[in-house]
N, C-alpha and C positions, 0 to 999 in steps of 0.2 A: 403838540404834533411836530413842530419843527424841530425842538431839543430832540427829539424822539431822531426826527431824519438824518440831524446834522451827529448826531451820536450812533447812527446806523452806519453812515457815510465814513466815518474815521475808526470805528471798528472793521468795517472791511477793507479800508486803506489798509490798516495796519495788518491787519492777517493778510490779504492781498500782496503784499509786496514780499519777496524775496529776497535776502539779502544777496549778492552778486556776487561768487566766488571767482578770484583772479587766479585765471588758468594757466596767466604766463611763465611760470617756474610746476608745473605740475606732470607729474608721472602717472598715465593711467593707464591701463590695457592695452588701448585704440589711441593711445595718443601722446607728447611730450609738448609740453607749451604748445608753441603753435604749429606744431608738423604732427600731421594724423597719420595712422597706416598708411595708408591708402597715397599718401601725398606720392606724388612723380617727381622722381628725380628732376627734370627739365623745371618744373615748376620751383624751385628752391628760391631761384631770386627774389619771386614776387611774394613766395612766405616770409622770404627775411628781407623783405624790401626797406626796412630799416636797420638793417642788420649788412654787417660784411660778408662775406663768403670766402673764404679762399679753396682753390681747387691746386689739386696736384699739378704741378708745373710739366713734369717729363709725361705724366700721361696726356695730358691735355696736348702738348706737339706729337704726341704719335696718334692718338685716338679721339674718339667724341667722350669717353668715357670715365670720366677721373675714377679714380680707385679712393682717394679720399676727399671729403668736402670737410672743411675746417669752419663753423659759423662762429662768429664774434659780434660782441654789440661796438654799438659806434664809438665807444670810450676804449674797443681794446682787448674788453673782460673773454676769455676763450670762449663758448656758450657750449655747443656742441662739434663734435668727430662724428660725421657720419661716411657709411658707407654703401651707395648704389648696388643695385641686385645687376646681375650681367643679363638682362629678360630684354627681350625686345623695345620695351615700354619700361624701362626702368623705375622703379619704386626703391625705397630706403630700408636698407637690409638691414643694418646691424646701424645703430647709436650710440658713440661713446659719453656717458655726461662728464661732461668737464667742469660744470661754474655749482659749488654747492646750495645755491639757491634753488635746484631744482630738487625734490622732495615727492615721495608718491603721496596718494593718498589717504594716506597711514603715516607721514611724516617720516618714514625713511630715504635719506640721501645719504651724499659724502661724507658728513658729519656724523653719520650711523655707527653704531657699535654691532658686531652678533646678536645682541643681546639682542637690538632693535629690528633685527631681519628674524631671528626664531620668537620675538613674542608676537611678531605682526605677518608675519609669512608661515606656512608648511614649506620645509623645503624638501624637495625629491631627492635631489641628489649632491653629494658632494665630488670633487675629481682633484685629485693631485697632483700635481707638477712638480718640476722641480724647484721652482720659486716661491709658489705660489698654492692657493686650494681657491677654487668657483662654487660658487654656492647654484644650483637649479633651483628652484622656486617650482610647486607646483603648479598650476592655472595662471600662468605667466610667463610672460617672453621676457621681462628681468633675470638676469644672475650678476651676480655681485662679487668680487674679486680682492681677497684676504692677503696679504703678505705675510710667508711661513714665518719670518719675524716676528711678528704676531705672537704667533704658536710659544708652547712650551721648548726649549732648546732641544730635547728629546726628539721632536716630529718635524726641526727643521730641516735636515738634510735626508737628501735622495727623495723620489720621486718616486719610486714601488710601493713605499707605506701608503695605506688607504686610513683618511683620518676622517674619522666619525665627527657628529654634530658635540658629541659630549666632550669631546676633546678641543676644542674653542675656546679660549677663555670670553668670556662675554664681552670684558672691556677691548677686544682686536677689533682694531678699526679698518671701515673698508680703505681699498686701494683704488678698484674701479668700480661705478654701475654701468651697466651695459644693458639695452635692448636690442633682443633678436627675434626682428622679423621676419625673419627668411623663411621660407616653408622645408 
């Protein structure tokens, strides 16, 4: 009866327990490490209370309102470029990732190719610039930002050419990930 208990007891231990996923470099929907939607600009210090912050210098002598918030960890490493909504109550509009440790979860970040954004994404749309093509993501506030360098020499210049997903080579690396939360 005991072996019976004590083998009942560590069979549920073990399925009981979850292993603990570290959220701190994570891209999700609703959320980037430790800043969720939702989080308020004014609240930033106490998310990155172990974290630096830097704000815009010239906005911050004119206004309450920095137009950029720069986070970095204590060693330095850039972490994230965010940018306040101009709302009453300010919340985090748009996030640049800077530090490649950050990864959705699907396992694409900085260190991503196309390949890794069209096997793990639908993308809606693409847009072309003059520099540059923006990846849209379907059921996401991610897009991911390709350098026409990248591209075939053919699709590098001018900005009118509209360049399809098949025209990518798989191995073009990203340049920025961005999230945008703005409504």
């Amino acid at each position: 009866m005991r072996k019976i208990l004590i083998l009942s007891f560590t069979i549920l231990l073990f399925f009981g327990c979850k292993e603990e996923v570290d959220t701190t470099f994570l891209i999700t929907n609703t959320s980037i490490g430790k800043l969720d939607k939702i989080s308020l600009a004014r609240d930033l210090e106490i998310i990155y209370a172990e974290d630096s912050i830097v704000k815009d210098t010239t906005v911050i002598n004119l206004s309450n309102n920095a137009k950029k918030v720069r986070v970095y960890e204590k060693g330095g490493k850039h972490l994230l470029t965010l940018t306040p909504s101009s709302d009453s109550i300010p919340t985090i509009e748009n996030v640049k990732i800077e530090d490649i440790r950050f990864v959705t979860e699907k396992g694409v970040g900085l260190n991503s190719t196309f390949k890794d954004i069209k096997d793990n994404y639908a993308i809606r749309k693409i847009i072309t610039s003059m520099n540059n093509v923006v990846i849209l993501l379907k059921d996401s506030d991610m897009y991911f930002t390709i350098d026409k360098k990248e591209l075939p020499s053919s699709l590098q210049y001018g900005s009118s050419r509209n360049i399809e997903a098949v025209q990518i080579p798989d191995k073009a690396k990203i340049k920025y990930l961005m999230v945008g939360w703005g409504e």
